[in-house]
C-alpha positions in Angstrom: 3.6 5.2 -0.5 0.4 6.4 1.3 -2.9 6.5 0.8 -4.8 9.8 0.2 -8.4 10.1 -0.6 -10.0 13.1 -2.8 -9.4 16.2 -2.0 -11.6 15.4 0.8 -11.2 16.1 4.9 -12.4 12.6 5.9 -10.3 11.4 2.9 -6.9 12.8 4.7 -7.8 11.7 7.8 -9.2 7.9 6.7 -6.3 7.3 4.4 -3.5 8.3 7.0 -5.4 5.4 9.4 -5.2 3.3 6.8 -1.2 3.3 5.9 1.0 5.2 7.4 2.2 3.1 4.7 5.9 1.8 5.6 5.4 3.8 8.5 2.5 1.5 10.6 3.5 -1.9 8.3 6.5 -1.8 10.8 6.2 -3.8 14.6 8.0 -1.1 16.3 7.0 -0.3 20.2 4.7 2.5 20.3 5.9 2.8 23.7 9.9 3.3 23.9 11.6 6.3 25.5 13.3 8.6 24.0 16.7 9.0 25.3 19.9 12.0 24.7 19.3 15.4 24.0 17.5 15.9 20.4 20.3 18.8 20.0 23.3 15.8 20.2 21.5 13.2 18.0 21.7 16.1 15.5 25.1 17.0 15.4 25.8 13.6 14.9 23.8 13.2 12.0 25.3 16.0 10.1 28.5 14.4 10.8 27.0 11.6 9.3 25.8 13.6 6.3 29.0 15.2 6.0 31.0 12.0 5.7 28.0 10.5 3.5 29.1 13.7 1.2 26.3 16.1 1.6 27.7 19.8 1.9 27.7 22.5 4.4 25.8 24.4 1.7 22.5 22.4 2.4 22.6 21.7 6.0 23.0 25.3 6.8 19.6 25.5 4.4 18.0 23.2 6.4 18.8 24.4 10.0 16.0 25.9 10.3 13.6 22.7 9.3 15.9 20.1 11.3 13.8 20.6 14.6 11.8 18.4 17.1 8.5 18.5 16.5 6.3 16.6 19.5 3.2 16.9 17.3 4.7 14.4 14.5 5.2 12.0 17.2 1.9 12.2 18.8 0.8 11.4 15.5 3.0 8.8 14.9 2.5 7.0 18.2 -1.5 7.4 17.8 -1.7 5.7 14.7 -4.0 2.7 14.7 -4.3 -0.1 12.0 -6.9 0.0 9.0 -10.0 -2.4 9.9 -12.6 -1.7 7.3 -14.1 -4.3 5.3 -12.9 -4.6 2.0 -16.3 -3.7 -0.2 -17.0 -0.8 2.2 -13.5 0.4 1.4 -13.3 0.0 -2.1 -16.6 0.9 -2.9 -15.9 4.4 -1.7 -12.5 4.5 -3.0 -12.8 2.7 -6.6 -16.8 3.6 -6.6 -17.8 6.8 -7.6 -16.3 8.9 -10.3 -12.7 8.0 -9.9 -12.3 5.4 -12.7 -14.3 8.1 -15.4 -11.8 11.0 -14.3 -8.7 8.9 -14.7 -10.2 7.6 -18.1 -10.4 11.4 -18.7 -7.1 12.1 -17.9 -5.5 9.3 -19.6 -7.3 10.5 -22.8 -6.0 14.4 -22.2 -2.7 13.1 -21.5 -2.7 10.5 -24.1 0.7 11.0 -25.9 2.7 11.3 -22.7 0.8 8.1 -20.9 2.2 5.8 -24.6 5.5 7.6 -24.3 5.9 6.2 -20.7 4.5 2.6 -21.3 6.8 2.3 -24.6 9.8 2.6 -22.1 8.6 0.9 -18.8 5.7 -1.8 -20.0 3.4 -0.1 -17.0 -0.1 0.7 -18.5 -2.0 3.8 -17.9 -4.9 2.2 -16.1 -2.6 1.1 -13.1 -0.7 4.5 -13.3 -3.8 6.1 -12.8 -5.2 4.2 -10.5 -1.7 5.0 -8.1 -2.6 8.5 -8.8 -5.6 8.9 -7.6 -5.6 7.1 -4.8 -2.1 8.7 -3.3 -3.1 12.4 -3.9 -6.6 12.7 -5.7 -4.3 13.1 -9.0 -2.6 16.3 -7.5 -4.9 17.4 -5.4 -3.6 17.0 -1.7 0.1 16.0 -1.7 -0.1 16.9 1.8 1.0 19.2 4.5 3.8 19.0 6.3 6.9 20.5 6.0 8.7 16.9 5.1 12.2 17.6 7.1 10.6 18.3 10.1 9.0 15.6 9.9 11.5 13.2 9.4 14.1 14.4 11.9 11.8 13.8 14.7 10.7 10.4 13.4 14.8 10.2 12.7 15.3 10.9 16.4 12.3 9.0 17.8 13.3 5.6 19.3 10.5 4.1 17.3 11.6 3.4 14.0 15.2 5.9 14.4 17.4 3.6 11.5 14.3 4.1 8.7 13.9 7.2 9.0 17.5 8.5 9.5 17.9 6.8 5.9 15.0 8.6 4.9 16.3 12.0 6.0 19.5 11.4 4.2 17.7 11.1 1.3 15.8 14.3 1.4 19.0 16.3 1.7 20.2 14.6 -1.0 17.2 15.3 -3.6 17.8 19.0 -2.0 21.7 18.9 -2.9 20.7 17.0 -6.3 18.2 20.7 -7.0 15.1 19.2 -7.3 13.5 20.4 -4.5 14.1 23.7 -2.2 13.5 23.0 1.5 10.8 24.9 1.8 8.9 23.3 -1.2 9.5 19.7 0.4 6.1 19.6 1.2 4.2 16.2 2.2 2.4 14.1 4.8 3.4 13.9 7.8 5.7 10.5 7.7 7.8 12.3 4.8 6.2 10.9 1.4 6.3 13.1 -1.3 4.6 14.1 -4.3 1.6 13.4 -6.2 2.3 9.4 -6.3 3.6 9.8 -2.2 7.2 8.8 -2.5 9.6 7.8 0.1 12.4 10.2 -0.1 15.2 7.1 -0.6 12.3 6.1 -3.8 12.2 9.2 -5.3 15.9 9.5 -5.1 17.1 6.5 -6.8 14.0 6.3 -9.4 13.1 9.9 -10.0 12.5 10.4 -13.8 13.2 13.6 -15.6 11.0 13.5 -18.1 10.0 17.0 -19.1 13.5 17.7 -19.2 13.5 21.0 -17.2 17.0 18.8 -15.0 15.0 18.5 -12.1 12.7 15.5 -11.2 9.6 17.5 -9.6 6.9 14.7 -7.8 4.9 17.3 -6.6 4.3 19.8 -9.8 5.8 17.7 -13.1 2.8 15.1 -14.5 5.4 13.9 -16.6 8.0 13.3 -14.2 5.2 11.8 -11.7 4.0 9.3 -14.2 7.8 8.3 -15.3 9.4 8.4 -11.9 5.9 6.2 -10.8 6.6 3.9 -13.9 9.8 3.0 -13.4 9.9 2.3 -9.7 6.8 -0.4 -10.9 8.6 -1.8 -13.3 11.9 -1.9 -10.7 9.9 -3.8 -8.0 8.5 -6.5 -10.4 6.2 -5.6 -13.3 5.7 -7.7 -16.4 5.1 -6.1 -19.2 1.9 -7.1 -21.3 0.5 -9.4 -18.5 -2.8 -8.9 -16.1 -2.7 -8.1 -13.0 -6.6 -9.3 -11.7 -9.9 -10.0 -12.4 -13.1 -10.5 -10.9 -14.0 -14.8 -10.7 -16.6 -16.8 -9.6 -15.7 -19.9 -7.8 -18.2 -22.6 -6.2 -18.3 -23.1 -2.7 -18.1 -26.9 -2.8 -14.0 -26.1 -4.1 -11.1 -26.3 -1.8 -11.0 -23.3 -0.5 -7.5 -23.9 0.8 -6.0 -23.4 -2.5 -7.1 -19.6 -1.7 -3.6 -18.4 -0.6 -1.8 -15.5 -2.4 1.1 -18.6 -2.2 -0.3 -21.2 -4.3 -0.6 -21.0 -8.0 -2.5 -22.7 -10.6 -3.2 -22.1 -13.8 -6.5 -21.1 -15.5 -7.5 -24.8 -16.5 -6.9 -26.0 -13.1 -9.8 -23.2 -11.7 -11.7 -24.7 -14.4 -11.8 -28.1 -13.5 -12.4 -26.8 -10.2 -15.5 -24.8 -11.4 -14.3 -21.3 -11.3 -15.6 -18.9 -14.0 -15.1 -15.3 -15.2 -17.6 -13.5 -13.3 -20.2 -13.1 -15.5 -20.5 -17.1 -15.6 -18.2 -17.5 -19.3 -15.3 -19.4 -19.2 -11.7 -18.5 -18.4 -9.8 -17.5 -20.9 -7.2 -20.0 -21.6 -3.8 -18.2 -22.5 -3.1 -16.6 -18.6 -0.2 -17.2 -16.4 -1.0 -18.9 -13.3 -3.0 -17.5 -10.8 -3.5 -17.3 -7.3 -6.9 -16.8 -5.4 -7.9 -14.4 -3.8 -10.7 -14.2 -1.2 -10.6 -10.8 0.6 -13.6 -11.4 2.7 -13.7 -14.8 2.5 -16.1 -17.7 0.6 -18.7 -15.2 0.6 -17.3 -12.0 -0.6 -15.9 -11.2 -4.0 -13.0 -13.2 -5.7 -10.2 -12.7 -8.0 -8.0 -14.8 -10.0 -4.8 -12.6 -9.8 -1.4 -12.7 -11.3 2.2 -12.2 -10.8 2.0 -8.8 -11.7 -0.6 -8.6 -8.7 2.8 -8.8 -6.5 3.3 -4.8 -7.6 0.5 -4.1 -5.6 1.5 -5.5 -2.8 4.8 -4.8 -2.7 3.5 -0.8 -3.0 1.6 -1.2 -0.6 1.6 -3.8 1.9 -2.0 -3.6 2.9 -4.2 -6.3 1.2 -7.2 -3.9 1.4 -5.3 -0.9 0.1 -3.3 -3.5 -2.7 -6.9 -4.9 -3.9 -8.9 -2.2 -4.1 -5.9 0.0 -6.3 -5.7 -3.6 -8.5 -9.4 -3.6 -8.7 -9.6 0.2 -9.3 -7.3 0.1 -12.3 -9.1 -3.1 -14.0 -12.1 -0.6 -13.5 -10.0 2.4 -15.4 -9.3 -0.2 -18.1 -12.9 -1.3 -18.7 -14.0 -3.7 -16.6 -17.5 -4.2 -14.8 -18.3 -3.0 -11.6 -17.6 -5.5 -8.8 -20.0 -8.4 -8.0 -20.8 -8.4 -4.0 -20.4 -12.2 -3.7 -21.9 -15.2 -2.4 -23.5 -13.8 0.3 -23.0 -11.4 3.3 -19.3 -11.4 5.1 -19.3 -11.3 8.3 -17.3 -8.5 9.9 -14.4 -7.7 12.4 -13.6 -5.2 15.0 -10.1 -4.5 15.6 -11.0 -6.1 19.2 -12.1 -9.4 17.9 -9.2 -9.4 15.7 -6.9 -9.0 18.5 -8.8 -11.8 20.6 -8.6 -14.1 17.4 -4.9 -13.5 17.2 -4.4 -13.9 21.0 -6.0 -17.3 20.4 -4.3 -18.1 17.3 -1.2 -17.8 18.9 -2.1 -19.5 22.2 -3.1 -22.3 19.7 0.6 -22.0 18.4 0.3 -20.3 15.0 2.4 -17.3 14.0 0.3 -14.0 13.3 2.9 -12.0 12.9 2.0 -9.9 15.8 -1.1 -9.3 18.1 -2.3 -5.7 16.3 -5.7 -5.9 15.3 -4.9 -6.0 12.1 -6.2 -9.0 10.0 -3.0 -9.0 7.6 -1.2 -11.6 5.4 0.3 -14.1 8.4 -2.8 -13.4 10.0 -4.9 -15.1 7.8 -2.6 -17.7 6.9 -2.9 -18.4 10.8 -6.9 -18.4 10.4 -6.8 -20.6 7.1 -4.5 -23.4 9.2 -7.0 -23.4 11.8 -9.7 -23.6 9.6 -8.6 -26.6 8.1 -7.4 -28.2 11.6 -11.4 -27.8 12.8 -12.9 -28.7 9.3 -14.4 -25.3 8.6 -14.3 -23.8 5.2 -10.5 -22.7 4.8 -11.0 -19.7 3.7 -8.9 -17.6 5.7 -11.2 -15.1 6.5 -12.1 -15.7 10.1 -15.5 -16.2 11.2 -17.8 -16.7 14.8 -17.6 -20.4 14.2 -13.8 -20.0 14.4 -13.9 -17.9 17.3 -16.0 -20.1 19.1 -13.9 -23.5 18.1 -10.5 -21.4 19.3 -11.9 -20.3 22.7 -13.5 -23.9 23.2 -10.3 -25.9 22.5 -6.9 -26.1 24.3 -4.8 -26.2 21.4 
């Protein structure tokens, strides 16, 4: 899934730097060449349609839509990693009026929203919260005519296997009738609908729910909120259990228990001082809880749960995955977001690539040198944190920087 912004221009274009989703979480080179006639790469893949049992009937619907387009790939090649801080992100992205409108909605489509939890266990408030965020709850779906789209990312030497699979799964919701070619309408890596499904996700979890035998992502609220439901529930939710909330935590605690790895639960953060963020005490009955620091000791902090791994796993962007689990506990009634202990420091994608050249020079795995302060990222920063006695954190810091460049490893 991808990450739209409100029927907004700057939202379009900030949200497609953010995620090309699947798209840019891959470490394909930007710079292979493209080898073989697009025109042969094609007739072999509607051999390979054929044999996968797609019919004549709907290639020869699609000829006209199975094309090269050396726009997609510019696009796809120019992509550059999401950088923004955290609270500037979601403050303009769970700020605002987006929590009130999907309270709104939620109340208009109350009857449908209990319908769908009754059979998947996936509240409203995180439904919601998907919803807005992907499309502006309907609003911009996107642009692109999704086939050409994915046969030239199908073709491209970039990421050729994902998207091949992707393509076969857009003729197939075209054989299945849900969708005319012409309709198949998204952004420009091939998510569709009002949620911004992968093709191969809205094929195997699409919902008809409004019972019209077609599951429609881009027009159906019904069978947007079903089809959305059950893929959540498929990749890991638990039903009746929290997701996140909003904690306080000292600064004299070992901050190396801050790891989206490590577990503990509520009474442990007790002992170790944490608190609810208005200062009461943590409820006791939780299941245990990681913590998470997304700009470090002095930013905000979150005690969140297994079902926190939903998030993630939608998205795989810890800014976009916190600020949709922060957005939804907004939807379902909590506060607004404390700023923290202080004032983070911040990175430009050029210091994070010189902090990862170090890392690595220093013999710690970042999982690639991007620019992108992700998950092994900060695991790297956290180990050298605690290997120079700074506050392990792992959100990295000009101390850090300074230690790295200074030592040999």
């Amino acid at each position: 899934m991808r990450f739209r912004i409100y029927g907004v221009v700057i939202a379009a274009l900030a949200l497609s730097l953010v995620n090309g989703t699947w798209a840019m979480a891959q470490s394909a080179p930007a710079n292979c060449r493209n080898t073989g006639s697009f025109d042969k790469w094609l007739a072999d893949f509607k051999r390979e349609a054929l044999e996968q049992g797609l019919s004549q009937r709907t290639l020869a619907r699609t000829q006209h839509l199975l094309v090269l387009d050396h726009k997609i790939i510019g696009i796809d090649r120019g992509q550059r990693v999401f950088s923004q801080p955290f609270l500037e992100f979601s403050n303009r992205m769970a700020g605002g009026g987006r929590a009130p409108r999907s309270q709104q909605l939620i109340k208009k489509h109350a009857a449908l929203f209990q319908k769908v939890e009754e059979q998947y266990g996936v509240p409203p408030a995180v439904l919601t919260a998907f919803w807005g965020l992907e499309s502006g709850f309907g609003a911009d779906v996107g642009k692109f005519e999704v086939l050409r789209s994915l046969a030239t990312l199908a073709y491209d030497c970039r990421r050729s296997e994902r998207f091949r699979k992707e393509l076969l799964a857009a003729l197939k919701i075209i054989e299945r009738g849900d969708l005319t070619p012409d309709n198949m309408i998204g952004s420009w890596a091939g998510e569709l609908g009002q949620t911004q499904f992968l093709p191969s996700h809205y094929f195997n979890y699409g919902v008809d729910l409004d019972g019209n035998g077609k599951v429609d992502l881009l027009r159906s609220v019904p069978d947007v909120m079903a089809t959305t439901a059950h893929y959540v529930q498929k990749i890991g939710w638990r039903r009746g259990e929290p997701w996140m909330q909003e904690v306080r935590v000292p600064e004299r605690m070992d901050l190396s228990q801050a790891n989206l790895d490590i577990e503990h639960p509520h009474a442990q953060w007790a002992k170790w001082g944490g608190t609810l963020a208005n200062g009461k005490p943590l409820p006791e009955s939780a299941p245990n809880a990681s913590l998470l620091l997304p700009m470090g000791r002095l930013g905000p902090a979150f005690l969140v749960y297994p079902n926190f791994r939903v998030f993630t796993e939608w998205n795989h962007s810890i800014i976009y995955s916190t600020t949709a689990a922060y957005l939804a506990t907004r939807i379902a009634g909590a506060p607004v977001l404390r700023k923290g202990n202080g004032e983070p420091g911040t990175f430009t994608m050029e210091q994070v690539r010189e902090l990862q050249t170090l890392l690595v020079k220093h013999g710690y795995d970042v999982g690639g040198i991007d620019g992108r302060l992700g998950a092994a990222s900060r695991k790297a920063v956290q180990h050298a944190q605690i290997k120079f006695k700074l506050p392990a954190d792992g959100y990295p810091t000009e101390e850090l920087l300074r230690r790295l460049r200074g030592s040999r490893g």
